[in-house]
VOLUMZA-195903 format. One record per residue (C-alpha): y, z, x. Coordinates in steps of 0.001 Angstrom, whole numbers, plus 500000, padded with zeros to 6 digits. Last residue first. Layout:
N
<r py="Y" pz="Z" px="X"/>
...
END
This chain:
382
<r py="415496" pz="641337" px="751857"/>
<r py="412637" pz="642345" px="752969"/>
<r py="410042" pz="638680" px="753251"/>
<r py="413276" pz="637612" px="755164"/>
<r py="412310" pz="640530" px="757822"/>
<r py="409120" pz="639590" px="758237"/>
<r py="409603" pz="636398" px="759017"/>
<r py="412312" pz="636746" px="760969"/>
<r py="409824" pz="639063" px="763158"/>
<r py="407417" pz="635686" px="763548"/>
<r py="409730" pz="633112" px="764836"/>
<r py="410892" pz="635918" px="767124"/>
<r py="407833" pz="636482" px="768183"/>
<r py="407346" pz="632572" px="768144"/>
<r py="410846" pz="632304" px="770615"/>
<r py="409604" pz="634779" px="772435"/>
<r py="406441" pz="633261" px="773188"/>
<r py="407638" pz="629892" px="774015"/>
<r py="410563" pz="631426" px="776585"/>
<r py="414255" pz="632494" px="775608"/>
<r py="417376" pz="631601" px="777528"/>
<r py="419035" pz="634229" px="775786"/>
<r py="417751" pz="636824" px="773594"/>
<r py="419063" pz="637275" px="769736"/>
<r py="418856" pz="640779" px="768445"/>
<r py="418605" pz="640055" px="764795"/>
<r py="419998" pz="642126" px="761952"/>
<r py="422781" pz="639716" px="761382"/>
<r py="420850" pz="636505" px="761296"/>
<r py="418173" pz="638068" px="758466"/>
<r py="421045" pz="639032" px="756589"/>
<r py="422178" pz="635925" px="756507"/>
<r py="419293" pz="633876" px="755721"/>
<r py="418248" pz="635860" px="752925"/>
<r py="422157" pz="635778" px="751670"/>
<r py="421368" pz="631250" px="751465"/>
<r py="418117" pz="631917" px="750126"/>
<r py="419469" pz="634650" px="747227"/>
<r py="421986" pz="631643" px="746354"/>
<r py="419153" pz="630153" px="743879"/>
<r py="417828" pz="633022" px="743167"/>
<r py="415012" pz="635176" px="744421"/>
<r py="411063" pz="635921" px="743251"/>
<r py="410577" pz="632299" px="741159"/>
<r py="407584" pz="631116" px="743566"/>
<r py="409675" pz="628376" px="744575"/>
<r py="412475" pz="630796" px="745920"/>
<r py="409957" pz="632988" px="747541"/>
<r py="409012" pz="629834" px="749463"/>
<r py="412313" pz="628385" px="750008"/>
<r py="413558" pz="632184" px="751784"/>
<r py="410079" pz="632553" px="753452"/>
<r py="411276" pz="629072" px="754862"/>
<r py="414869" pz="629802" px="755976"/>
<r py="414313" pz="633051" px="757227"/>
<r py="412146" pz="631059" px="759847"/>
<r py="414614" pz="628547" px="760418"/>
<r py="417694" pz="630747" px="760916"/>
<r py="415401" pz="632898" px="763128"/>
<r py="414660" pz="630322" px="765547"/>
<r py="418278" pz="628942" px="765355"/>
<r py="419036" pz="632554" px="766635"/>
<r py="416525" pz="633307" px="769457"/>
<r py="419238" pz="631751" px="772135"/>
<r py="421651" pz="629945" px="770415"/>
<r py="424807" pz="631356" px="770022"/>
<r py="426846" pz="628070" px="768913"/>
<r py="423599" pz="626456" px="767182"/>
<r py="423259" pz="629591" px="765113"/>
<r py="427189" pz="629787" px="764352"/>
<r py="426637" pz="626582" px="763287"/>
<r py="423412" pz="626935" px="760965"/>
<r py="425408" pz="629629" px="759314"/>
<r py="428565" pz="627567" px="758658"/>
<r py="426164" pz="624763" px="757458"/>
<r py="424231" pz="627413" px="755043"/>
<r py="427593" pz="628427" px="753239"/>
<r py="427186" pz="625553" px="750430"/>
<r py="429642" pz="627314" px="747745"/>
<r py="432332" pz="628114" px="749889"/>
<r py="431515" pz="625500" px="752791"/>
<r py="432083" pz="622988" px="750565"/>
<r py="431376" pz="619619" px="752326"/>
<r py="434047" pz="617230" px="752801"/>
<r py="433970" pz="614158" px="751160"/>
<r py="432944" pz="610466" px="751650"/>
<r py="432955" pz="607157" px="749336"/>
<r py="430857" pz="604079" px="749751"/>
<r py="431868" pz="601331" px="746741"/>
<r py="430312" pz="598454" px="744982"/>
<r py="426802" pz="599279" px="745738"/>
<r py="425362" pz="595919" px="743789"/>
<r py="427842" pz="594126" px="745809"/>
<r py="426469" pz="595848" px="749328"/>
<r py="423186" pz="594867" px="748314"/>
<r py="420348" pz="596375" px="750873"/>
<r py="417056" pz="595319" px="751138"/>
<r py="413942" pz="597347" px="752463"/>
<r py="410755" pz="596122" px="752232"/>
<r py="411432" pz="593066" px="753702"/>
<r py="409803" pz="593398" px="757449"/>
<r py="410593" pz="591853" px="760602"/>
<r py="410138" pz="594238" px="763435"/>
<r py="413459" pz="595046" px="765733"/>
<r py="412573" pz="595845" px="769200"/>
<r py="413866" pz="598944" px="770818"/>
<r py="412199" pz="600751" px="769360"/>
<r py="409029" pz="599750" px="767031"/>
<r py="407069" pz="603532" px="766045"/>
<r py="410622" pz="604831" px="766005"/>
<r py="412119" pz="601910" px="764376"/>
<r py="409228" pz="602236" px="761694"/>
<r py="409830" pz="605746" px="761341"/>
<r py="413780" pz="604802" px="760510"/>
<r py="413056" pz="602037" px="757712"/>
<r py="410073" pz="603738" px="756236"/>
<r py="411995" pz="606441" px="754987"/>
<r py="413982" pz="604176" px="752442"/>
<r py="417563" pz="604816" px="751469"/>
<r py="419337" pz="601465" px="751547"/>
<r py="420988" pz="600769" px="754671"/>
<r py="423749" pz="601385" px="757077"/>
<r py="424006" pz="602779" px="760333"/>
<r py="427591" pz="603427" px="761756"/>
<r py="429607" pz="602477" px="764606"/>
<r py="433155" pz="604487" px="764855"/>
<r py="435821" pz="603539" px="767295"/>
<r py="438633" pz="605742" px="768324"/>
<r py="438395" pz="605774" px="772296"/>
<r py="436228" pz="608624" px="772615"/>
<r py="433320" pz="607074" px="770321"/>
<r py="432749" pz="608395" px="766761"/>
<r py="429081" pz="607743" px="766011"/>
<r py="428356" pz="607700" px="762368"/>
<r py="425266" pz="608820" px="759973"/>
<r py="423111" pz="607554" px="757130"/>
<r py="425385" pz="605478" px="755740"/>
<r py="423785" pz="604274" px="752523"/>
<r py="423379" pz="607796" px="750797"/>
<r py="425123" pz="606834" px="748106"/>
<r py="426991" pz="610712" px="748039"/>
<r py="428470" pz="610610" px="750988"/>
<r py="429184" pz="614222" px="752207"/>
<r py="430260" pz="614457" px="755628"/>
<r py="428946" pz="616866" px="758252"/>
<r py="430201" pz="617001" px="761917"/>
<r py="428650" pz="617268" px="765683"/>
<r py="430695" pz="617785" px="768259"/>
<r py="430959" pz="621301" px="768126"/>
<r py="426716" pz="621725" px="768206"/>
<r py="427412" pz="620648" px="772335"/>
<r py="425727" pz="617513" px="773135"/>
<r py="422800" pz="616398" px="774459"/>
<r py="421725" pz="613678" px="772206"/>
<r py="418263" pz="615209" px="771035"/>
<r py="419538" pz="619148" px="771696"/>
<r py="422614" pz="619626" px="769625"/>
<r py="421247" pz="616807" px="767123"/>
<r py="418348" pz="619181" px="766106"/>
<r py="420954" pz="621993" px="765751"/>
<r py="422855" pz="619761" px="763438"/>
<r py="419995" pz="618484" px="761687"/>
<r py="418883" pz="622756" px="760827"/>
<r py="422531" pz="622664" px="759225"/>
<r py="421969" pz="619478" px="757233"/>
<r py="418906" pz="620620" px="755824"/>
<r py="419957" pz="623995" px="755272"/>
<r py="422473" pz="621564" px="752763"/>
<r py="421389" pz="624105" px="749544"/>
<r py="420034" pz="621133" px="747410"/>
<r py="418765" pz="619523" px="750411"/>
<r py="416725" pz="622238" px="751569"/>
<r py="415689" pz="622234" px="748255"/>
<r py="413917" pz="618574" px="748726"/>
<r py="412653" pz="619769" px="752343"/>
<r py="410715" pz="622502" px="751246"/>
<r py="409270" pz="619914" px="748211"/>
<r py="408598" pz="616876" px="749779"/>
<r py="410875" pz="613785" px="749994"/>
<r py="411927" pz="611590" px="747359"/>
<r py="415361" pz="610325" px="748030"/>
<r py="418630" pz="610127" px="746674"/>
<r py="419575" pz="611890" px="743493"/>
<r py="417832" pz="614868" px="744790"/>
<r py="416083" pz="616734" px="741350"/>
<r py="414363" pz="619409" px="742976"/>
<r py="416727" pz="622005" px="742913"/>
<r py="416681" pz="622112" px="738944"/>
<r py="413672" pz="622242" px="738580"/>
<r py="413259" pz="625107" px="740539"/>
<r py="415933" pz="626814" px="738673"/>
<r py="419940" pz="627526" px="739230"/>
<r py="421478" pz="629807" px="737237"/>
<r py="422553" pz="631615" px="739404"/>
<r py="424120" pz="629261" px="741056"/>
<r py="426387" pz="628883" px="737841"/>
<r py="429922" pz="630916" px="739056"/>
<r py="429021" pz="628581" px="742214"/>
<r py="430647" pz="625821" px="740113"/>
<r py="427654" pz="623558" px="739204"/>
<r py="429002" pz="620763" px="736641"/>
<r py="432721" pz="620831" px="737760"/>
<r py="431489" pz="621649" px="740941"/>
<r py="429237" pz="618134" px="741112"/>
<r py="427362" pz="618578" px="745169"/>
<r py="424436" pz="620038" px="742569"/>
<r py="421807" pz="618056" px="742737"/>
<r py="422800" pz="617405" px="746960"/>
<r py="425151" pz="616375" px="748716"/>
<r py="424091" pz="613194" px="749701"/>
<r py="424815" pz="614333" px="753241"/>
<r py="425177" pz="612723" px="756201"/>
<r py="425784" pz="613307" px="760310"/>
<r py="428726" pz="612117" px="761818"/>
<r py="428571" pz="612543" px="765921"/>
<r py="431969" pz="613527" px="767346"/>
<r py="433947" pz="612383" px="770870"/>
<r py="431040" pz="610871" px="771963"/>
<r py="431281" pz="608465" px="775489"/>
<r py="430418" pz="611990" px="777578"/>
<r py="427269" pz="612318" px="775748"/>
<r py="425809" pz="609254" px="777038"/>
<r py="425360" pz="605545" px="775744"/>
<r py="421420" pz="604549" px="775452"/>
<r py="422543" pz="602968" px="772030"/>
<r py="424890" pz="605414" px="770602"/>
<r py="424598" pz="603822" px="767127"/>
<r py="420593" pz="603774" px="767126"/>
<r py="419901" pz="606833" px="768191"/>
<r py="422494" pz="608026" px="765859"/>
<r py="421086" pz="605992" px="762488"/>
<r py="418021" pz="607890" px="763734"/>
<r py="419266" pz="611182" px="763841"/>
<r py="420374" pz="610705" px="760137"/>
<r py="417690" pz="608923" px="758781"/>
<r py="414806" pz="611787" px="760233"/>
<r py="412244" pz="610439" px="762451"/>
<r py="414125" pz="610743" px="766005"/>
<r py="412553" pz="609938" px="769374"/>
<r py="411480" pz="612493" px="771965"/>
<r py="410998" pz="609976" px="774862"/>
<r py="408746" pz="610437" px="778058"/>
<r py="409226" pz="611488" px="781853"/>
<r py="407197" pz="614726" px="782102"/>
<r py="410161" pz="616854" px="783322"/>
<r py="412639" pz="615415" px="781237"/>
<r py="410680" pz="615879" px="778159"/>
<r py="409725" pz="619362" px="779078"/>
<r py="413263" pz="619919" px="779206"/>
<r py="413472" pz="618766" px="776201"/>
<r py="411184" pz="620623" px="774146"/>
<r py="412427" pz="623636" px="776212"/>
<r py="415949" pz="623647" px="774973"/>
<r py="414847" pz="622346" px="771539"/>
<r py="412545" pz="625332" px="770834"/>
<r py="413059" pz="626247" px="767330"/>
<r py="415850" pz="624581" px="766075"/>
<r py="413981" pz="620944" px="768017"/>
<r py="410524" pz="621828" px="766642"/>
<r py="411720" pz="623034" px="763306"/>
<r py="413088" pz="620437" px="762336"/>
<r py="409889" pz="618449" px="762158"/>
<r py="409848" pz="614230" px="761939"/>
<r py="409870" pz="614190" px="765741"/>
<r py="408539" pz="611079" px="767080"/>
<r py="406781" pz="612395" px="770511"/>
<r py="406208" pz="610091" px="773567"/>
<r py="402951" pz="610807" px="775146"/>
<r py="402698" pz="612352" px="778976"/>
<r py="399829" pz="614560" px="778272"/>
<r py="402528" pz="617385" px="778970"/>
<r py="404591" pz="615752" px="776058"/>
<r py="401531" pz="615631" px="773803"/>
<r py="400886" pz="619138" px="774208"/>
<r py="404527" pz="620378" px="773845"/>
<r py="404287" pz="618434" px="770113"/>
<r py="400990" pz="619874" px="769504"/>
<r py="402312" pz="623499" px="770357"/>
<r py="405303" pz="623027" px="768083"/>
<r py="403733" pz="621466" px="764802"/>
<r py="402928" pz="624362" px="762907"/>
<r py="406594" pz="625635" px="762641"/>
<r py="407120" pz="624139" px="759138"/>
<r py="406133" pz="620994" px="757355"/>
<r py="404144" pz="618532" px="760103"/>
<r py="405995" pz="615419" px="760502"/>
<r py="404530" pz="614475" px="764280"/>
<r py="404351" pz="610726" px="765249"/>
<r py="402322" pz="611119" px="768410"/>
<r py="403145" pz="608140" px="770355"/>
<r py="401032" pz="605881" px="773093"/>
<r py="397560" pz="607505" px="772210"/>
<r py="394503" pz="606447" px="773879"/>
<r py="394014" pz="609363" px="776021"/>
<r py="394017" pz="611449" px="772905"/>
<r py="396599" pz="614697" px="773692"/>
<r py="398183" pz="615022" px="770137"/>
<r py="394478" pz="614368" px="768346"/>
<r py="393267" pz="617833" px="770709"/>
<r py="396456" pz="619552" px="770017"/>
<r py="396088" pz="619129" px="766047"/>
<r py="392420" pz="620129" px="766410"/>
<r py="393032" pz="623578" px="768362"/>
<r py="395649" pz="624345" px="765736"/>
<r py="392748" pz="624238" px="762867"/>
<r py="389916" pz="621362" px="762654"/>
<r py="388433" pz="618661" px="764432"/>
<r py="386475" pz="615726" px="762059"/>
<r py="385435" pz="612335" px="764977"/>
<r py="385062" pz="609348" px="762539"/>
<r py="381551" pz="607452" px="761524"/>
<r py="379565" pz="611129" px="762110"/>
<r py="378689" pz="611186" px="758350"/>
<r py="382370" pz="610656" px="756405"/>
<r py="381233" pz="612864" px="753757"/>
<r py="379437" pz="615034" px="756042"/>
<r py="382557" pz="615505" px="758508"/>
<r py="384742" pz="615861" px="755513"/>
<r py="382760" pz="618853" px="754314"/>
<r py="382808" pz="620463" px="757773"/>
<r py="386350" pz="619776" px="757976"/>
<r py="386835" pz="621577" px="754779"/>
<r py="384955" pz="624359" px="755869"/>
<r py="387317" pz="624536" px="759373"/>
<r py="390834" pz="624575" px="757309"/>
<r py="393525" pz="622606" px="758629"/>
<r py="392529" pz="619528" px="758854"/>
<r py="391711" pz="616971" px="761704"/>
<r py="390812" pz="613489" px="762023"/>
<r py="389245" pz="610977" px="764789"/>
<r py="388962" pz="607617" px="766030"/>
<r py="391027" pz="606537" px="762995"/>
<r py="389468" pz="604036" px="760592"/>
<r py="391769" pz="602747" px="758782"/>
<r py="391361" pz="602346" px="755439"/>
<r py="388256" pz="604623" px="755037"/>
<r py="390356" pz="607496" px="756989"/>
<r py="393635" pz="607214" px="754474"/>
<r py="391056" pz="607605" px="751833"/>
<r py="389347" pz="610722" px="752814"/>
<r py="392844" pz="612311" px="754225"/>
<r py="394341" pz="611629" px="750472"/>
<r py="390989" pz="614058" px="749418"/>
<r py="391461" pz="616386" px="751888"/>
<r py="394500" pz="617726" px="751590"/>
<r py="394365" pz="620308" px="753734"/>
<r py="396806" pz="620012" px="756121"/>
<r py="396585" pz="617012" px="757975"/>
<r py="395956" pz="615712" px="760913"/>
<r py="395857" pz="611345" px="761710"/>
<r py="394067" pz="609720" px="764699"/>
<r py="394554" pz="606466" px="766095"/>
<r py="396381" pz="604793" px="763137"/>
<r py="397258" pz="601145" px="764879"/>
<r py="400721" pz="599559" px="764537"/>
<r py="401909" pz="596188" px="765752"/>
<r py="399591" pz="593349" px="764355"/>
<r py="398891" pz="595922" px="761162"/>
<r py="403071" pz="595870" px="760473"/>
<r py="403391" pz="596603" px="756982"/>
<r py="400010" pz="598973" px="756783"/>
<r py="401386" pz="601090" px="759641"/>
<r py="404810" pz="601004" px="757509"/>
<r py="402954" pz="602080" px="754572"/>
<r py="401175" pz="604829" px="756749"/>
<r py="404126" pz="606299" px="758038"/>
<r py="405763" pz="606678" px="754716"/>
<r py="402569" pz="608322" px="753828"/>
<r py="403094" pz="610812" px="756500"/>
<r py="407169" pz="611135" px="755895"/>
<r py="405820" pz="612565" px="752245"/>
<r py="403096" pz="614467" px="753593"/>
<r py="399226" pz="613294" px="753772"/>
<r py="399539" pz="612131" px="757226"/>
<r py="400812" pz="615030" px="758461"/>
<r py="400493" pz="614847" px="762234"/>
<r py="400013" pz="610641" px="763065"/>
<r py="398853" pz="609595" px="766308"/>
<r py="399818" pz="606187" px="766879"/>
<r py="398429" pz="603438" px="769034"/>
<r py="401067" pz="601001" px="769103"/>
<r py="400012" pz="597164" px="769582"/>
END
C-alpha cells in the first residue's frame, strides 16, 4: 500500500489522481489531500476517503470545513498547511500538481522529510530544478514525472544514463491551432479564449490548456526534462504528433528509438508514478492501433509558435531566466483570460520580460522567488 499525499486534489491531474486511487484501493491510500479553495469537491473527496488531514488555501474556509467535517479529519490552511501534509510521517509520496509557483516550498519540504515527490508542476523543475535536484541527491529520494511526456521518458530510458541519449523526443499535439491554412499567424489576432481552449487532445485545466495552444507548455517540458534526466536542454527535441499516442521518444546513441505509446489518458502516467516500477493491472485505458490507422509527425513552427525558441534560450542561460520565462508566462495567461492582451501579446509578454532581465547565476531559493516575483511585475507592464 502507497500512502499518498495529494497537492491539488481538486485540479484536473488531482482528480485524475483520485480515480486512479479509487482504481487501485489495495495499492493506493489518500493520506492527506490540499487544495485551493474549492471547498465543496474537497468536502466530498474527504467523505470518500477519509484522509488524516486536509488543507485549503484560505484560513475561513478551513474553519468552515473544520465544522462541517467536526474534528473527524485534521483542516490546516495556507502555505504553512501544504508543508505540514508534504512532511506527514506517514507519507511515502507527495503527489504535487499544484497550478503555478505555490507548490515549491512543499515540494523542498517533502524532499528534506525524505518523501519521494511526483511532480505534476512545471514550475517547480523551470523554477528551481538545479536545487530541486540536488536536494534530491542529497536526501536520497526520487523526483518522479507526472506529466505524459516525461513519463513516457522515464519509462523509455529505464534507469539508463545521460551518456546512452543522443536526443530525448518530447510531444506535441500541436495545439487548436497547429492547422496554418486555418490559423496563419496573419489570424492570431484573432484568436479568443474560446478559441484557445479547444485542445483536440486532452482535457486539462485552463492555464495549462492555453499553454498548449501557444506550445509554452512544451518549452517549460523542455526545461523540466533538462534537470529530471540530467541532460543538457540541446538534447532535448519537439515533434508535433497530432494523435497524441506517442507521448515521447528516447533516441539512444547507437540509432535506436523506444517510444511510449498509448491512448491519451492522465491516469495512465500518475498511476505509474504512484506504482513504479511495477505495472498495476487496470483497463481503463485501451488503445486500438486499427481504430488509429496512422501516427504522423511534423516539425513545429517556430515562426508562428516562437515560445519553444524562448523556452530554449532560457534553458541554455539558465540561471534566473527559466524563472522569469515562467512567471511572465502566467500573468501573460491570466491577462490573456481576462480579455486585456491578444492571443500573440503572451508570447511578446514573455519576451520582453526575458530581455529586460538581469539573470544571476547559480541562483539560491530566494533569488530565484525575487526573481519569480520582479517578472511578475514586469509582465503585468508590458
Amino acid at each position: 500500500m502507497k500512502n499518498v499525499v495529494l497537492l491539488g486534489s481538486t485540479g484536473s491531474i488531482g482528480a485524475s489522481t483520485v480515480k486512479v486511487a479509487e482504481d487501485l484501493p489495495d495499492r493506493v491510500r489518500l493520506l492527506a489531500l490540499g487544495a485551493g479553495n474549492n471547498c465543496e469537491l474537497l468536502l466530498e473527496q474527504a467523505r470518500r476517503h477519509q484522509p488524516s488531514a486536509v488543507s485549503v488555501s484560505d484560513r475561513e474556509k478551513a474553519a468552515e470545513l473544520r465544522k462541517t467535517l467536526g474534528g473527524s479529519i485534521r483542516v490546516l490552511s495556507g502555505e504553512e498547511g501544504l508543508i505540514e501534509l508534504a512532511t506527514l510521517p506517514g507519507a511515502d509520496i507527495v503527489l504535487i500538481a499544484i497550478v503555478g509557483t505555490a507548490g515549491l516550498k512543499p515540494a523542498l519540504a517533502a524532499i528534506r522529510a525524505g518523501k519521494d515527490i511526483a511532480i505534476a508542476s512545471k514550475e517547480i523543475l523551470v523554477m528551481a530544478g538545479e536545487i530541486v535536484m540536488a536536494e534530491a541527491r542529497k536526501y536520497g529520494v526520487r523526483v518522479l514525472a507526472v506529466d505524459s511526456e516525461h513519463s513516457a521518458i522515464f519509462q523509455c530510458l529505464d534507469g539508463k544514463p545521460s551518456s546512452a541519449v543522443r536526443k530525448l523526443w518530447l510531444t506535441a499535439s500541436g495545439g487548436p491551432f497547429r492547422d496554418k491554412t486555418v490559423w496563419p499567424r496573419e489570424r492570431f489576432s484573432e484568436i479568443t479564449l474560446e478559441h484557445a481552449l479547444r485542445h483536440p487532445s486532452w482535457v486539462m485545466g485552463r492555464k495549462i490548456t492555453i499553454d498548449s495552444a501557444t506550445l509554452f507548455n512544451k518549452g517549460l517540458e523542455m526545461i523540466e526534462a533538462r534537470w529530471l534526466f540530467d541532460i543538457e536542454i540541446a538534447r532535448v527535441g519537439v515533434l508535433v504528433h497530432p494523435q497524441s499516442v506517442v507521448h515521447s521518444m528516447v533516441e539512444f546513441v547507437d540509432g535506436s528509438i523506444l517510444a511510449q505509446l498509448s491512448a491519451p489518458d492522465m491516469c495512465l502516467p500518475i498511476q505509474y508514478a504512484l506504482t513504479c516500477p511495477d505495472r498495476a493491472a487496470n483497463d481503463r485505458v485501451r488503445t486500438d492501433f486499427a481504430k488509429l490507422g496512422q501516427l504522423t509527425f511534423e516539425e513545429p513552427d517556430a515562426e508562428r509558435f516562437p515560445a519553444i525558441d524562448l523556452a530554449r534560450r532560457a534553458g541554455q542561460i539558465g540561471g534566473t531566466l527559466p524563472a522569469v520565462l515562467n512567471a511572465a508566462n502566467e500573468i501573460a495567461v491570466e491577462r490573456f483570460v481576462n480579455r486585456r492582451i491578444t492571443f500573440p501579446q503572451i508570447t511578446e509578454t514573455v519576451r520582453r520580460t526575458m530581455d529586460a532581465h538581469a539573470v544571476i547565476q547559480r541562483p539560491g531559493l530566494e533569488q530565484i522567488l525575487k526573481a519569480d516575483a520582479w517578472a511578475r511585475r514586469e509582465a503585468a507592464k508590458c
